[in-house]
MIKOL-302357 format. One record per residue (C-alpha): residue in three letters; x, y, z. Coordinates in pm, whole numbers, padded with zeros to 5 digits, always signed. Layout:
! MIKOL-302357
ALAXYZ ...
! end
This chain:
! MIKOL-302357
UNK+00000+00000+00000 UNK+00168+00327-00027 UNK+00071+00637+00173 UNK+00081+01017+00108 UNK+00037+01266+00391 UNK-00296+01414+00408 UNK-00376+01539+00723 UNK-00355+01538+01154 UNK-00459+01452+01497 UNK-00445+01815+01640 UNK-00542+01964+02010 UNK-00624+02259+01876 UNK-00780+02387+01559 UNK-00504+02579+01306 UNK-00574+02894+01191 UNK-00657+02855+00815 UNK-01036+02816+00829 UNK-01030+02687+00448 UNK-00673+02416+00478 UNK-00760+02135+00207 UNK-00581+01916+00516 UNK-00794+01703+00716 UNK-00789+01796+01106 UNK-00934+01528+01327 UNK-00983+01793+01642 UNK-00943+01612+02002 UNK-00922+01874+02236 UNK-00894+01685+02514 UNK-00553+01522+02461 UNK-00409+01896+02579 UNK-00506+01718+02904 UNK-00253+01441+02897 UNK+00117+01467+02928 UNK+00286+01552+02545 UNK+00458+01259+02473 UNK+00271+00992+02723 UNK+00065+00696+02459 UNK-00215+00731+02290 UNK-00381+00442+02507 UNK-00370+00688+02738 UNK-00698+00851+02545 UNK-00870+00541+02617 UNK-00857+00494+02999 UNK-01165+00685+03254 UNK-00868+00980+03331 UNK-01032+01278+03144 UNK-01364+01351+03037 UNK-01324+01382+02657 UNK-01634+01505+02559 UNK-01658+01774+02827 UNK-01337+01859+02701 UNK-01453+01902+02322 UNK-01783+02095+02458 UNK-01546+02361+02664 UNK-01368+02411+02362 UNK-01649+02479+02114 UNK-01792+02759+02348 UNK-01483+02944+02339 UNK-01367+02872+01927 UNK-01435+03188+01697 UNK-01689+03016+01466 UNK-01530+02836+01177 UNK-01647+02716+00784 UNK-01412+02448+00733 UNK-01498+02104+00547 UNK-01226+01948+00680 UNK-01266+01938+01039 UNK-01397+01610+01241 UNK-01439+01650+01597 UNK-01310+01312+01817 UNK-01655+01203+02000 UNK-01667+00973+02225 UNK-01969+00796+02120 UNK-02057+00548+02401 UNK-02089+00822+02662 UNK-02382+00770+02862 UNK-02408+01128+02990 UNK-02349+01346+02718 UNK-02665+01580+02592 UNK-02571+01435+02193 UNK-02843+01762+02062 UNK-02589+01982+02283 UNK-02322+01848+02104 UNK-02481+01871+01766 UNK-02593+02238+01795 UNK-02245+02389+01934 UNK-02119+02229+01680 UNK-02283+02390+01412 UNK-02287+02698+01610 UNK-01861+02688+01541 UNK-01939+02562+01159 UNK-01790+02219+01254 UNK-01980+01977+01007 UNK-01744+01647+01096 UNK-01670+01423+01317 UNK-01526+01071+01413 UNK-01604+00849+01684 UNK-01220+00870+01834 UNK-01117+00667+02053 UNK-01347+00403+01921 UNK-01593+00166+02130 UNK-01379-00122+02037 UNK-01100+00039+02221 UNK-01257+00149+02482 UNK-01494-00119+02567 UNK-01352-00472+02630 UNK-01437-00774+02845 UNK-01238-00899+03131 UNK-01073-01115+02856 UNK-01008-00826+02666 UNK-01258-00920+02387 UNK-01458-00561+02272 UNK-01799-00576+02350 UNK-02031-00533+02049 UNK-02299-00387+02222 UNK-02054-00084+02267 UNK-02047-00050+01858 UNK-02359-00108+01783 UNK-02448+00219+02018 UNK-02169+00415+01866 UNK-02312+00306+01517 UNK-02654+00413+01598 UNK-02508+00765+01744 UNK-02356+00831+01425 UNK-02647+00746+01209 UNK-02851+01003+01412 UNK-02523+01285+01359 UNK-02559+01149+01015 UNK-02943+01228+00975 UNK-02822+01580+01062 UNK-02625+01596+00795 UNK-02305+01584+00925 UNK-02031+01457+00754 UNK-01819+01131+00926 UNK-01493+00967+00949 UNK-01537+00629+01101 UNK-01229+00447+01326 UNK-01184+00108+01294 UNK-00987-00152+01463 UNK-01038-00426+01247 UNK-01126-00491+00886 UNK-01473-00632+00998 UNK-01591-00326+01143 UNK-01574-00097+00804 UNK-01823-00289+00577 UNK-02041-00227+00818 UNK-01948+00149+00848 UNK-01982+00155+00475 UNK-02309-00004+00453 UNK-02503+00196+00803 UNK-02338+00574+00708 UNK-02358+00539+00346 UNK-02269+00915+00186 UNK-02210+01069+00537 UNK-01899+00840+00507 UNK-01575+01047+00429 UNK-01303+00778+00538 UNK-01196+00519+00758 UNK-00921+00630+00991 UNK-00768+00268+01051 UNK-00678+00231+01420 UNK-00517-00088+01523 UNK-00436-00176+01877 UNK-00062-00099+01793 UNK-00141+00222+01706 UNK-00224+00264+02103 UNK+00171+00287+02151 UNK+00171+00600+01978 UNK+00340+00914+02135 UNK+00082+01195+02155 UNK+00212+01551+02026 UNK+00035+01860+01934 UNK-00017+01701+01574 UNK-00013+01367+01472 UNK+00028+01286+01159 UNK-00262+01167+00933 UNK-00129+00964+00664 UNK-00377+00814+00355 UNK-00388+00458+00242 UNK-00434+00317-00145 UNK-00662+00093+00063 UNK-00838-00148-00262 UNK-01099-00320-00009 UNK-01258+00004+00075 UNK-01485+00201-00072 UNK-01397+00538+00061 UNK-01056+00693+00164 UNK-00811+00507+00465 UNK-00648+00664+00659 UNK-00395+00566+00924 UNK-00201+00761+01203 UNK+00168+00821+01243 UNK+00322+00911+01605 UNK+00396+01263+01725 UNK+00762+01247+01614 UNK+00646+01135+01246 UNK+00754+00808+01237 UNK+00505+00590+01134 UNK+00552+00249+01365 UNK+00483-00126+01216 
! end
């Protein structure tokens, strides 16, 4: 497969309202030590969403297509028509489910629990109805046809996240690196680390 660069992880939104670069915006990894893993993200130390809410109230309001807030999409307090009128209060018409359930969510035998996807699905059908545009995160291969087939259109790209990429070192920007990726239908997408080095 090769890759090209095409985009990045970023704490905080850059300046160019109209970049052609894809931002995935997780505002809430400003909260973890630069440099610690990106498993990190995944673990009950910070509440992401909250995090992502603070920020929109304070963002000037912004008209780029290329921005995809990181939801957490299992969160069973969040106010999701909140979330889906700041963010089209800031002109934020994206977003990903980042971390994903399958990371997040896993048996005492460290199995993911499909219940957990199957919610995070449904929550981004309903953004979807909205018209908001998605990237989906998957773990595994199985989990995309079914992205492709529930979000249809709204679909952008798969960001592929595999458990490895958990050992990542978190910077201000991460690298977001596309994928000639011939068994799916849309863009892939994988992340490097915060140094730029993409690890196997």
């Amino acid at each position: 497969m090769k890759a090209r660069l095409v985009g990045k992880l970023v704490t905080h939104l850059s300046a160019a309202s109209h970049s052609q670069t894809v931002e995935i915006y997780a505002p809430s990894l400003r909260s973890l030590p630069e440099g610690c893993l990106l498993v990190m993200a995944t673990l009950p130390v910070i509440d992401w969403n909250d995090s992502l809410l603070q920020d929109l109230r304070t963002i000037d309001k912004r008209t780029s297509d290329h921005v995809y807030a990181a939801i957490v999409m299992i969160d069973p307090f969040a106010c999701w028509e909140d979330v889906a009128q700041l963010l089209n209060e800031t002109g934020i018409n994206g977003l990903i489910n980042f971390p994903p359930a399958s990371l997040i969510e896993r048996s005492t035998t460290g199995v993911p629990i499909d219940s957990g996807q199957e919610l995070e699905l449904r929550r981004m059908e309903w953004f979807a109805q909205l018209g908001f545009k998605i990237l989906y995160a998957a773990c595994h291969r199985s989990e995309v046809a079914t992205a492709e087939r529930r979000l249809g259109s709204h679909l952008d790209g798969i960001v592929h996240l595999p458990e490895e990429a958990l050992k990542l070192s978190i910077g201000k920007d991460m690298k977001l690196v596309g994928l000639d990726d011939q068994g799916s239908s849309v863009p892939t997408f994988v992340l490097l680390d915060g140094t730029g080095a993409m690890r196997k």
